[in-house]
C-alpha positions as CSV (number, residue, x, y, z in Angstrom):
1,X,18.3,-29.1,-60.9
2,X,19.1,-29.9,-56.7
3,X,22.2,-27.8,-57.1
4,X,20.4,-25.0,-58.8
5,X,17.7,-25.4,-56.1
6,X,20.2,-25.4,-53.2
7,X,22.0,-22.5,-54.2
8,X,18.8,-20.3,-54.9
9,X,18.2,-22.0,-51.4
10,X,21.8,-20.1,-50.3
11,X,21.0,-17.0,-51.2
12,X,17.8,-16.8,-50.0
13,X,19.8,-18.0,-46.5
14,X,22.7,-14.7,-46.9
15,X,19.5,-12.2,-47.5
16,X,17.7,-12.9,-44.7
17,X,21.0,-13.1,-42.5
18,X,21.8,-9.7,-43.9
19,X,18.8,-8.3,-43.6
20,X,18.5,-9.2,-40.1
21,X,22.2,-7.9,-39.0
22,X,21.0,-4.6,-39.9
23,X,17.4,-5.0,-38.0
24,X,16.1,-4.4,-34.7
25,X,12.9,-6.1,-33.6
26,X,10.2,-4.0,-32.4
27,X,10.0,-7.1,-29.7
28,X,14.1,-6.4,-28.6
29,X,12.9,-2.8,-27.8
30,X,10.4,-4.2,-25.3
31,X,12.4,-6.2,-23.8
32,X,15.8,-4.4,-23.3
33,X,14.5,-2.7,-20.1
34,X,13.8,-6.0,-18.9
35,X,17.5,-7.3,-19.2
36,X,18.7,-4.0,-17.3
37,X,21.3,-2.8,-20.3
38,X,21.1,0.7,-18.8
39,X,21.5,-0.4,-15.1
40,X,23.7,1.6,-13.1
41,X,25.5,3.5,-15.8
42,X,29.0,4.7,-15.5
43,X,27.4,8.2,-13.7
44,X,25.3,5.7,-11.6
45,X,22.3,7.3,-12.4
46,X,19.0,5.2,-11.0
47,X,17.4,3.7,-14.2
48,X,13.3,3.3,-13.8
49,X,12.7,-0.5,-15.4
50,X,9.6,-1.6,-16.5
51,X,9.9,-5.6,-16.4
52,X,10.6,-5.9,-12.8
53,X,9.7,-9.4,-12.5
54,X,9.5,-12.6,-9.9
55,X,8.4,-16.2,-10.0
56,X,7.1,-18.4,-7.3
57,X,5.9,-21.2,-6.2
58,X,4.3,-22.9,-2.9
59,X,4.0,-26.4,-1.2
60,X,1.8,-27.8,1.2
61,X,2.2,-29.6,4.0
62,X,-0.6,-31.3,6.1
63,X,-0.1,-31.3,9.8
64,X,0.1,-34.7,11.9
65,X,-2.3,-32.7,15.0
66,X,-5.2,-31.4,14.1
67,X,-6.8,-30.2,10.2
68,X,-4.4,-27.1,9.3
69,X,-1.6,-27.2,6.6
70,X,1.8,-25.4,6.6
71,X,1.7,-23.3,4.0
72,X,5.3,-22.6,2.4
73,X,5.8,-19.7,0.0
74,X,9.5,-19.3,-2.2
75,X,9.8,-16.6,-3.9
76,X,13.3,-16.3,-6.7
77,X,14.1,-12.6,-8.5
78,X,16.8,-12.8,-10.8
79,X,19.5,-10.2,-9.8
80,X,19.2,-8.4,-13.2
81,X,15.7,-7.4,-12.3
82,X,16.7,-6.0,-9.2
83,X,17.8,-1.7,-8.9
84,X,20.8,-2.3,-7.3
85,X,22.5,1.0,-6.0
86,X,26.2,1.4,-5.4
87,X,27.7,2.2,-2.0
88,X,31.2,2.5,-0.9
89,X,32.3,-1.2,-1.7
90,X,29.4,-2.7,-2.7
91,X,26.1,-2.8,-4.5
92,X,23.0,-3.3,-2.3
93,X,19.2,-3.8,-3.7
94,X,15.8,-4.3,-1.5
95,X,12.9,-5.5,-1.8
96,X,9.4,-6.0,0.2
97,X,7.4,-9.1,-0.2
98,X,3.2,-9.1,1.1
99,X,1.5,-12.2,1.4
100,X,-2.1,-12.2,1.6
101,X,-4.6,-15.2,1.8
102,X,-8.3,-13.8,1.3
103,X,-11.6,-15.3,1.0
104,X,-14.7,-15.9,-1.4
105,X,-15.9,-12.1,-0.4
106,X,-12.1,-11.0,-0.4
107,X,-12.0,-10.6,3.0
108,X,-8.5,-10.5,4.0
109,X,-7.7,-13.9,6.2
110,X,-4.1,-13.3,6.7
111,X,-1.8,-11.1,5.9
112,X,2.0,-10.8,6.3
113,X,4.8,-8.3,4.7
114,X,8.5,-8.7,5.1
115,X,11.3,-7.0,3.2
116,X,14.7,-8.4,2.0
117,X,18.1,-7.5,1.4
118,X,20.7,-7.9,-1.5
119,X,24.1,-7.1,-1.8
120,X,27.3,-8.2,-4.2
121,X,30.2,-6.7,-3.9
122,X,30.5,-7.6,-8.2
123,X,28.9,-4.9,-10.3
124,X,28.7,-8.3,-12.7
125,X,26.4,-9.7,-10.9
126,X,24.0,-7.1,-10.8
127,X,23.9,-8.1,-14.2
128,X,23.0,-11.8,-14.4
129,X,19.7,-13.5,-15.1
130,X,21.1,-16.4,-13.7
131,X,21.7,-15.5,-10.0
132,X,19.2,-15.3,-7.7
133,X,18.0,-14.1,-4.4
134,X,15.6,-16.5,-2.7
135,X,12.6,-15.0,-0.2
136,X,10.9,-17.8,1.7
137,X,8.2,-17.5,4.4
138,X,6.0,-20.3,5.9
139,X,2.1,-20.0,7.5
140,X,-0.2,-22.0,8.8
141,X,-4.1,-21.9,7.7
142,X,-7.1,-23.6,8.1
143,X,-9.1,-26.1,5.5
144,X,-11.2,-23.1,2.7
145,X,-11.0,-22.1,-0.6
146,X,-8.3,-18.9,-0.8
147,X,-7.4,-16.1,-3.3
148,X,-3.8,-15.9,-2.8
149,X,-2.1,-12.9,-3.6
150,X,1.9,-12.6,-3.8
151,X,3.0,-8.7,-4.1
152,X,6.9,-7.7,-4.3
153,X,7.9,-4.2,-4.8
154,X,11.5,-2.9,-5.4
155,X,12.1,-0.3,-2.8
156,X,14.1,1.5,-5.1
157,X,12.1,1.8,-8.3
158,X,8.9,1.2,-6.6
159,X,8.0,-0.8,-9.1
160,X,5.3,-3.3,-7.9
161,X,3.7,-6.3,-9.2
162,X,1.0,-8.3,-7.5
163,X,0.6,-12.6,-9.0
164,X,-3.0,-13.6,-8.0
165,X,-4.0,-17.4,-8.1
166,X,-7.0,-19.4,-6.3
167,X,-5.6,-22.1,-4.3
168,X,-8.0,-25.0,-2.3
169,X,-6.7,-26.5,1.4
170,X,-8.0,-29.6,2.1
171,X,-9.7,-30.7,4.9
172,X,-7.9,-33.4,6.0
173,X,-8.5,-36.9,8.6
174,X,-5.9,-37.1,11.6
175,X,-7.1,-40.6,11.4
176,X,-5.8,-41.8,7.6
177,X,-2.9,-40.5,6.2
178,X,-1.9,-37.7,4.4
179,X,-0.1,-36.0,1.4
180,X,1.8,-32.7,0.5
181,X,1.7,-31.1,-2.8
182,X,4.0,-31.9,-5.5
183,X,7.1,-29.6,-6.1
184,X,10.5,-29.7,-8.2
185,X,13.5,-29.6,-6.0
186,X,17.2,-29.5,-6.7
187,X,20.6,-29.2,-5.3
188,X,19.5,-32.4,-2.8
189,X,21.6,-33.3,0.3
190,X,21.1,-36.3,2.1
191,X,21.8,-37.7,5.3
192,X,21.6,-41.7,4.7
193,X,18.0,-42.1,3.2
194,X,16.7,-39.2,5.0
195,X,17.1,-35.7,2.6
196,X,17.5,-32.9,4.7
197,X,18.2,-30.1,2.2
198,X,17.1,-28.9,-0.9
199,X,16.6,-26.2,-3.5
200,X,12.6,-25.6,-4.6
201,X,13.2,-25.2,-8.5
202,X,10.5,-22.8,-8.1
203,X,9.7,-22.8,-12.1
204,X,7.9,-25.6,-13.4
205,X,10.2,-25.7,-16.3
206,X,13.5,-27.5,-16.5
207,X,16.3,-26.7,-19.2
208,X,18.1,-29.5,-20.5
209,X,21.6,-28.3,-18.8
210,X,22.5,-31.5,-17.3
211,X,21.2,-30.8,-13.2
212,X,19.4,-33.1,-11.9
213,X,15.5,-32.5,-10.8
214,X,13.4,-34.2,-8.5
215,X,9.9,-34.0,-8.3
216,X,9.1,-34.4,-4.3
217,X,6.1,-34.7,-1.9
218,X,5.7,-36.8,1.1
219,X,3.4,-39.0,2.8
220,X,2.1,-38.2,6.2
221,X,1.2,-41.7,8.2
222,X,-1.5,-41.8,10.5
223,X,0.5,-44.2,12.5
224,X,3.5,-46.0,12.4
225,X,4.1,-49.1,10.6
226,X,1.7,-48.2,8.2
227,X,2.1,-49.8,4.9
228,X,1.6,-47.9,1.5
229,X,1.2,-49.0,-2.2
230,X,2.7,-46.0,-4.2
231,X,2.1,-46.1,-8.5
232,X,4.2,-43.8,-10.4
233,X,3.3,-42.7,-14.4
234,X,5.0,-40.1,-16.2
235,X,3.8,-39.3,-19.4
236,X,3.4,-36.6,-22.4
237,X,0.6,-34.3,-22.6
238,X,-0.4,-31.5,-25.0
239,X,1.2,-31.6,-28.4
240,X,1.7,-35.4,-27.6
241,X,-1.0,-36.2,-25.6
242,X,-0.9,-39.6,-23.0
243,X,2.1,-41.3,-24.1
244,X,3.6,-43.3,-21.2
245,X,7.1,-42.5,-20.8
246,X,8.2,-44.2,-17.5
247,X,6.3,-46.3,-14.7
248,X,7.0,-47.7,-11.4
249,X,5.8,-49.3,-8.3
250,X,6.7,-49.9,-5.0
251,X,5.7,-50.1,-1.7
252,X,7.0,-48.3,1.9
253,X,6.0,-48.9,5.2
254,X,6.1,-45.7,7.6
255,X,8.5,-45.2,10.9
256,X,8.5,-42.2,12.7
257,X,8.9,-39.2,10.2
258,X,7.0,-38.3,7.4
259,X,7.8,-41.0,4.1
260,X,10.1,-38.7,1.3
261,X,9.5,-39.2,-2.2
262,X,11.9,-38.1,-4.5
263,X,11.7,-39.4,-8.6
264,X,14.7,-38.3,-10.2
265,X,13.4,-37.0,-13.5
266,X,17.0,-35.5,-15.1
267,X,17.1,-39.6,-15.4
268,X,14.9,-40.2,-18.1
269,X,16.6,-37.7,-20.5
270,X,13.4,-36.4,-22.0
271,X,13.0,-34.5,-25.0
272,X,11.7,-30.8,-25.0
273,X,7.9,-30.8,-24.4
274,X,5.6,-30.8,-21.2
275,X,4.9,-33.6,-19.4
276,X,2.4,-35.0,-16.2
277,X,4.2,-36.9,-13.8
278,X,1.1,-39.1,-11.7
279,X,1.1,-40.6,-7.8
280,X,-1.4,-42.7,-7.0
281,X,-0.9,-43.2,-3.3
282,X,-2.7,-46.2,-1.6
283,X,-3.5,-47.8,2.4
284,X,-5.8,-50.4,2.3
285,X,-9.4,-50.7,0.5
286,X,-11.2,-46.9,0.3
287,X,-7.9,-45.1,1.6
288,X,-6.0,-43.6,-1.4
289,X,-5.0,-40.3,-2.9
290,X,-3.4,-39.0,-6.4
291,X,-1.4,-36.1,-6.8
292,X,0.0,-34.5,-9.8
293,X,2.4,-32.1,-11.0
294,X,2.9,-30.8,-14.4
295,X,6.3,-29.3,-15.7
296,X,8.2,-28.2,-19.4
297,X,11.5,-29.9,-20.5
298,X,13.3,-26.4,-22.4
299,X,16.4,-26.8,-24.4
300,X,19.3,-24.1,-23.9
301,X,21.2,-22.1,-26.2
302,X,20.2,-23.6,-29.1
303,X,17.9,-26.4,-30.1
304,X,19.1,-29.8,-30.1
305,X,17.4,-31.6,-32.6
306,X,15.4,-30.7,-36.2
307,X,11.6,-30.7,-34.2
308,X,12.7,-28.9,-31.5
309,X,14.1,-26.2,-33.9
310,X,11.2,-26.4,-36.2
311,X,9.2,-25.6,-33.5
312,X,11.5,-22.7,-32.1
313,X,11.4,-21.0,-35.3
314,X,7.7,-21.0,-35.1
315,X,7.9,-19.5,-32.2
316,X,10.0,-17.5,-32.8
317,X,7.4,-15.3,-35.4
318,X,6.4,-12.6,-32.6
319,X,9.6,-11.4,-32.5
320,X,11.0,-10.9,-36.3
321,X,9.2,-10.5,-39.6
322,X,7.2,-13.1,-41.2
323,X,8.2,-13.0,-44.7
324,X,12.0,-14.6,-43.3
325,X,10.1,-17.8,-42.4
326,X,7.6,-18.1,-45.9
327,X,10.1,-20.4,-47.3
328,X,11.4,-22.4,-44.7
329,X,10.3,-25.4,-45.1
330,X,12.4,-25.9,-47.8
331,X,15.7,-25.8,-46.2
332,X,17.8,-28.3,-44.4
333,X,18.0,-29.0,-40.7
334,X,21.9,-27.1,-40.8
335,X,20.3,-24.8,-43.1
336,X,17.5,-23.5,-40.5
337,X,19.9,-24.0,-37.6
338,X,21.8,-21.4,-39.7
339,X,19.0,-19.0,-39.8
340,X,18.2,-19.3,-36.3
341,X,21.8,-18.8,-35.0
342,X,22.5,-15.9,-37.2
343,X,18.7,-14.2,-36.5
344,X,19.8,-14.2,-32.7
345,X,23.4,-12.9,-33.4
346,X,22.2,-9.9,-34.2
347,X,19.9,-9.3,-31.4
348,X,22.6,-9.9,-28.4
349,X,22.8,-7.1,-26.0
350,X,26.2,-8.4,-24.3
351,X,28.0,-10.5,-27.2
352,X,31.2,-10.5,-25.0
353,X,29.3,-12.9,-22.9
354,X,28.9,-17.0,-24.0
355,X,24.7,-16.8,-24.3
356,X,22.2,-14.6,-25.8
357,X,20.6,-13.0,-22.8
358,X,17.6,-11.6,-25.3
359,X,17.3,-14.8,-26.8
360,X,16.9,-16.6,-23.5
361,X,14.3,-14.4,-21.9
362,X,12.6,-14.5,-25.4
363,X,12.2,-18.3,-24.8
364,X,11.4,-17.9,-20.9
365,X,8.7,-16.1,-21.9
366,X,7.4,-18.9,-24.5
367,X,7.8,-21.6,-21.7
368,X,5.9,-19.2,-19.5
369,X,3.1,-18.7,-21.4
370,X,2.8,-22.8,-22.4
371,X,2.5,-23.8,-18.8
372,X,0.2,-21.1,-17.6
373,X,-1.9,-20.3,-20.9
374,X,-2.2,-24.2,-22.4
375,X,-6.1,-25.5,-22.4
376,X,-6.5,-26.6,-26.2
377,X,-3.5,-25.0,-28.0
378,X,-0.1,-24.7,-26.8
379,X,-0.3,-21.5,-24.4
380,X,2.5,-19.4,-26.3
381,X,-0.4,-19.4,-29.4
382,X,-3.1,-17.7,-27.5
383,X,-4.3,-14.6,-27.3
384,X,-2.9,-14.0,-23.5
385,X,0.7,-16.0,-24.5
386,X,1.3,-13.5,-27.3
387,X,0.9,-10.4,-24.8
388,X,3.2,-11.8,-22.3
389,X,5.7,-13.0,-24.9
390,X,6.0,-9.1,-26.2
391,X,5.1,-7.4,-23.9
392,X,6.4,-9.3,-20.5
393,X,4.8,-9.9,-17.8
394,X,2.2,-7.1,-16.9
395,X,1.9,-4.8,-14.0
396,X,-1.3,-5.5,-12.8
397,X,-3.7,-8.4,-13.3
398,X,-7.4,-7.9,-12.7
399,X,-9.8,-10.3,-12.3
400,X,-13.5,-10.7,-12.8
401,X,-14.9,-14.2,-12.0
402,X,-18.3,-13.1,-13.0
403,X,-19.2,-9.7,-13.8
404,X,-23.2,-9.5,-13.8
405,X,-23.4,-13.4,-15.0
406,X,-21.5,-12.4,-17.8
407,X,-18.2,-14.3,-18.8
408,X,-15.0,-14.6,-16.4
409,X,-12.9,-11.4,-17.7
410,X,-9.0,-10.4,-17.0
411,X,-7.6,-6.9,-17.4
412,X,-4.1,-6.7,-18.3
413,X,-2.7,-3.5,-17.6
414,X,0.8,-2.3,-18.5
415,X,0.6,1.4,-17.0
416,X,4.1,2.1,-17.9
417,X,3.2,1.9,-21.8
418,X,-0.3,3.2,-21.2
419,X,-1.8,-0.2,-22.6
420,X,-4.6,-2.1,-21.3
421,X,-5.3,-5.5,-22.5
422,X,-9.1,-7.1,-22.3
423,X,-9.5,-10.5,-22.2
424,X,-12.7,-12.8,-21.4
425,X,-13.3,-16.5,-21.0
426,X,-16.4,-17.6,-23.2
427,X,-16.6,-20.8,-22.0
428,X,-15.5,-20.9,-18.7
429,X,-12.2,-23.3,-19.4
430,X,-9.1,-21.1,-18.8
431,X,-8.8,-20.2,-22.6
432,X,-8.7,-16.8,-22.2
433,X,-9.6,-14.4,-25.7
434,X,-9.3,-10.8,-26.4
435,X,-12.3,-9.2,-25.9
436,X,-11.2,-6.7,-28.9
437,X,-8.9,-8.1,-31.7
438,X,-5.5,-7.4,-31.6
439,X,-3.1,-6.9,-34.5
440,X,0.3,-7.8,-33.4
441,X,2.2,-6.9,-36.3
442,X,1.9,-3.5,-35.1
443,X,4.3,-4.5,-32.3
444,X,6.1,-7.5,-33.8
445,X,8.1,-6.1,-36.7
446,X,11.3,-5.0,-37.1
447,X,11.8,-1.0,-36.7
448,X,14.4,-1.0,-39.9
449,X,13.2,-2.7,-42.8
């Protein structure tokens, strides 16, 4: 009976495998602009692309005079969603970045536009998702409650997209210490104790490639000679919620310069998931501060163990017809690693190259969506992580806090596609819901059945 079971088991495995090398997901037909498979052509012919994208992040840094914070923005674009244009002996793309810090009424509070240059003299690299230009500025503001807004445009396409987010500067005592925010660093160079370099991350997700990440802020003494109590947890949240993974104290006692904390988190070897990592930063009786910083641990390539890929191929159900995954649960871990590989073979817009580009970005956009959409449910299984895991990330955001003491209320607009998406916030948490119901399946299916 278990061999007769297993090879009904094999079959079912060889259908699906050749039903799937002769399908295209509606989802890879979306997405192909986004990996630039038309860009600059043999003719050189300008290509319009409608996933221009960016990511970026920020960290703040309280001033040792006086109540105002250095604000420093780092901004990362993947080559491959740059228009590059050729030139005699070389390939050149630009780009402007506008940085605007507004208030409560939207009053604009500071404002500040810059552009930058690329250039490669490899076509190639034009190509890669996994070379990237770096834009960095740095301001300083006063304590208030900003809307920040972060705009790049590609010169060439003038595609634009503006990345809105509320952000809150502290009003802060010259007379106790102080803290920065929490970011992930890599790429760390050190001069004795003192680092003097490093790489933002700019993502908050890590893949599981073997670099080592840092999560970093530092302490800024009132005086010298202070002494400080720092507590370290770092635990799992979400689909395993509050389970202590590593804990530490230890205590420093300030000099001159600010006090650098750097945990090495690449250390710990953690398995995919998201996780919390908690200071609590202490001087004396009624003179402490916590900080905390969220971030994803993502496997590459392929998953690495049978809950990891049990989980991929869950996700993985915006992007390929249901019916391959009604049996699943019935195969073995090789089986389904099998039908994961062999799904994504088929899908692979450069197979001379050693990973899936389609499949990757597929994945970014699942990691994406967990760390910006999670409040009860992991963020790629609501309503606003399905949208931005087919459709990408959209081309305009807009925001209504309160609309007539109605709900908070995001429109998603994809003017390319001529698509708007309406989404409102019933209970005033974050967890976002379409306003009208939306049927995926009439994007999420392959086009040859």
């Amino acid at each position: 009976m278990k061999s007769m079971e297993n090879k009904r088991i094999n079959v079912m495995i060889k259908k699906i495998i050749n039903k799937y090398n002769a399908a295209i997901p509606m989802f890879i037909v979306l997405l192909v602009p986004a990996l630039g498979l038309a860009q600059v052509p043999e003719y050189f012919e300008l290509q319009s692309y409608e996933n221009f994208d960016y990511e970026y992040t920020y960290f703040l840094v309280p001033k040792k005079a006086g109540e105002n914070t250095e604000f420093h923005l780092f901004i990362k674009i993947p080559y491959n969603r740059l228009q590059f244009v050729r030139f005699e002996k070389f390939f050149r793309a630009e780009y402007e970045v506008t940085l605007e810090l507004r208030d409560e009424d939207n009053e604009l509070i500071y404002g500040k536009s810059w552009r930058e240059t690329v250039q490669t003299n490899d076509y190639q690299e034009t190509e890669e998702a996994d070379i990237f230009h770096m834009a960095k500025t740095r301001i300083l503001i006063e304590p208030g409650e900003y809307k920040l807004n972060v705009i790049v445009e590609d010169m060439e396409t003038n595609l634009r997209i503006m990345k809105t987010q509320e952000i809150d500067i502290d009003k802060h005592d010259k007379n106790k210490f102080s803290i920065t925010s929490v970011i992930l660093i890599e790429n760390i160079e050190k001069k004795g104790d003192k680092i003097i370099n490093y790489t933002p991350s700019i993502t908050d997700y890590i893949e599981k490639t073997g670099k080592k990440y840092f999560d970093y802020f530092e302490i800024i003494p009132s005086k010298p000679g202070e002494k400080f109590n720092i507590n370290i947890e770092l635990k799992t949240i979400y689909r395993k919620k509050n389970k202590t993974i590593f804990k530490d104290e230890f205590e420093k006692i300030a000099g001159i310069d600010n006090i650098q904390i750097a945990t090495n988190i690449s250390e710990h070897n953690l398995a995919t998931g998201a996780y919390e990592i908690i200071y609590n930063v202490s001087a004396g009786w009624r003179n402490n501060k916590r900080i905390r910083k969220e971030f994803y641990i993502s496997w590459v390539g392929a998953p690495t163990n049978e809950e990891e890929l049990d989980l991929a191929l869950e996700q993985m159900k915006y992007a390929f017809d249901k019916v391959l995954f009604k049996n699943i649960k019935k195969l073995t871990y090789e089986e389904k690693l099998d039908l994961f590989t062999s799904m994504w073979q088929g899908t692979d817009p450069f197979p001379e190259t050693s990973k899936n580009e389609l499949q990757e970005e597929y994945f970014r956009r699942v990691r994406y969506s967990n760390l910006m959409f999670t409040v009860f449910q992991d963020g790629w299984k609501t309503d606003r992580g399905l949208i931005y895991i087919i459709f990408g990330p959209p081309n305009e955001v807009i925001r209504f806090n309160y609309l007539l003491d109605s709900y908070p209320i995001q429109y998603w607009s994809y003017y390319k596609k001529n698509i708007l998406f309406k989404f409102y916030d019933p209970y005033n948490i974050g967890d976002f819901m379409f306003i009208v119901p939306y049927n995926y399946d009439t994007w999420a299916r392959p086009v040859i059945k």
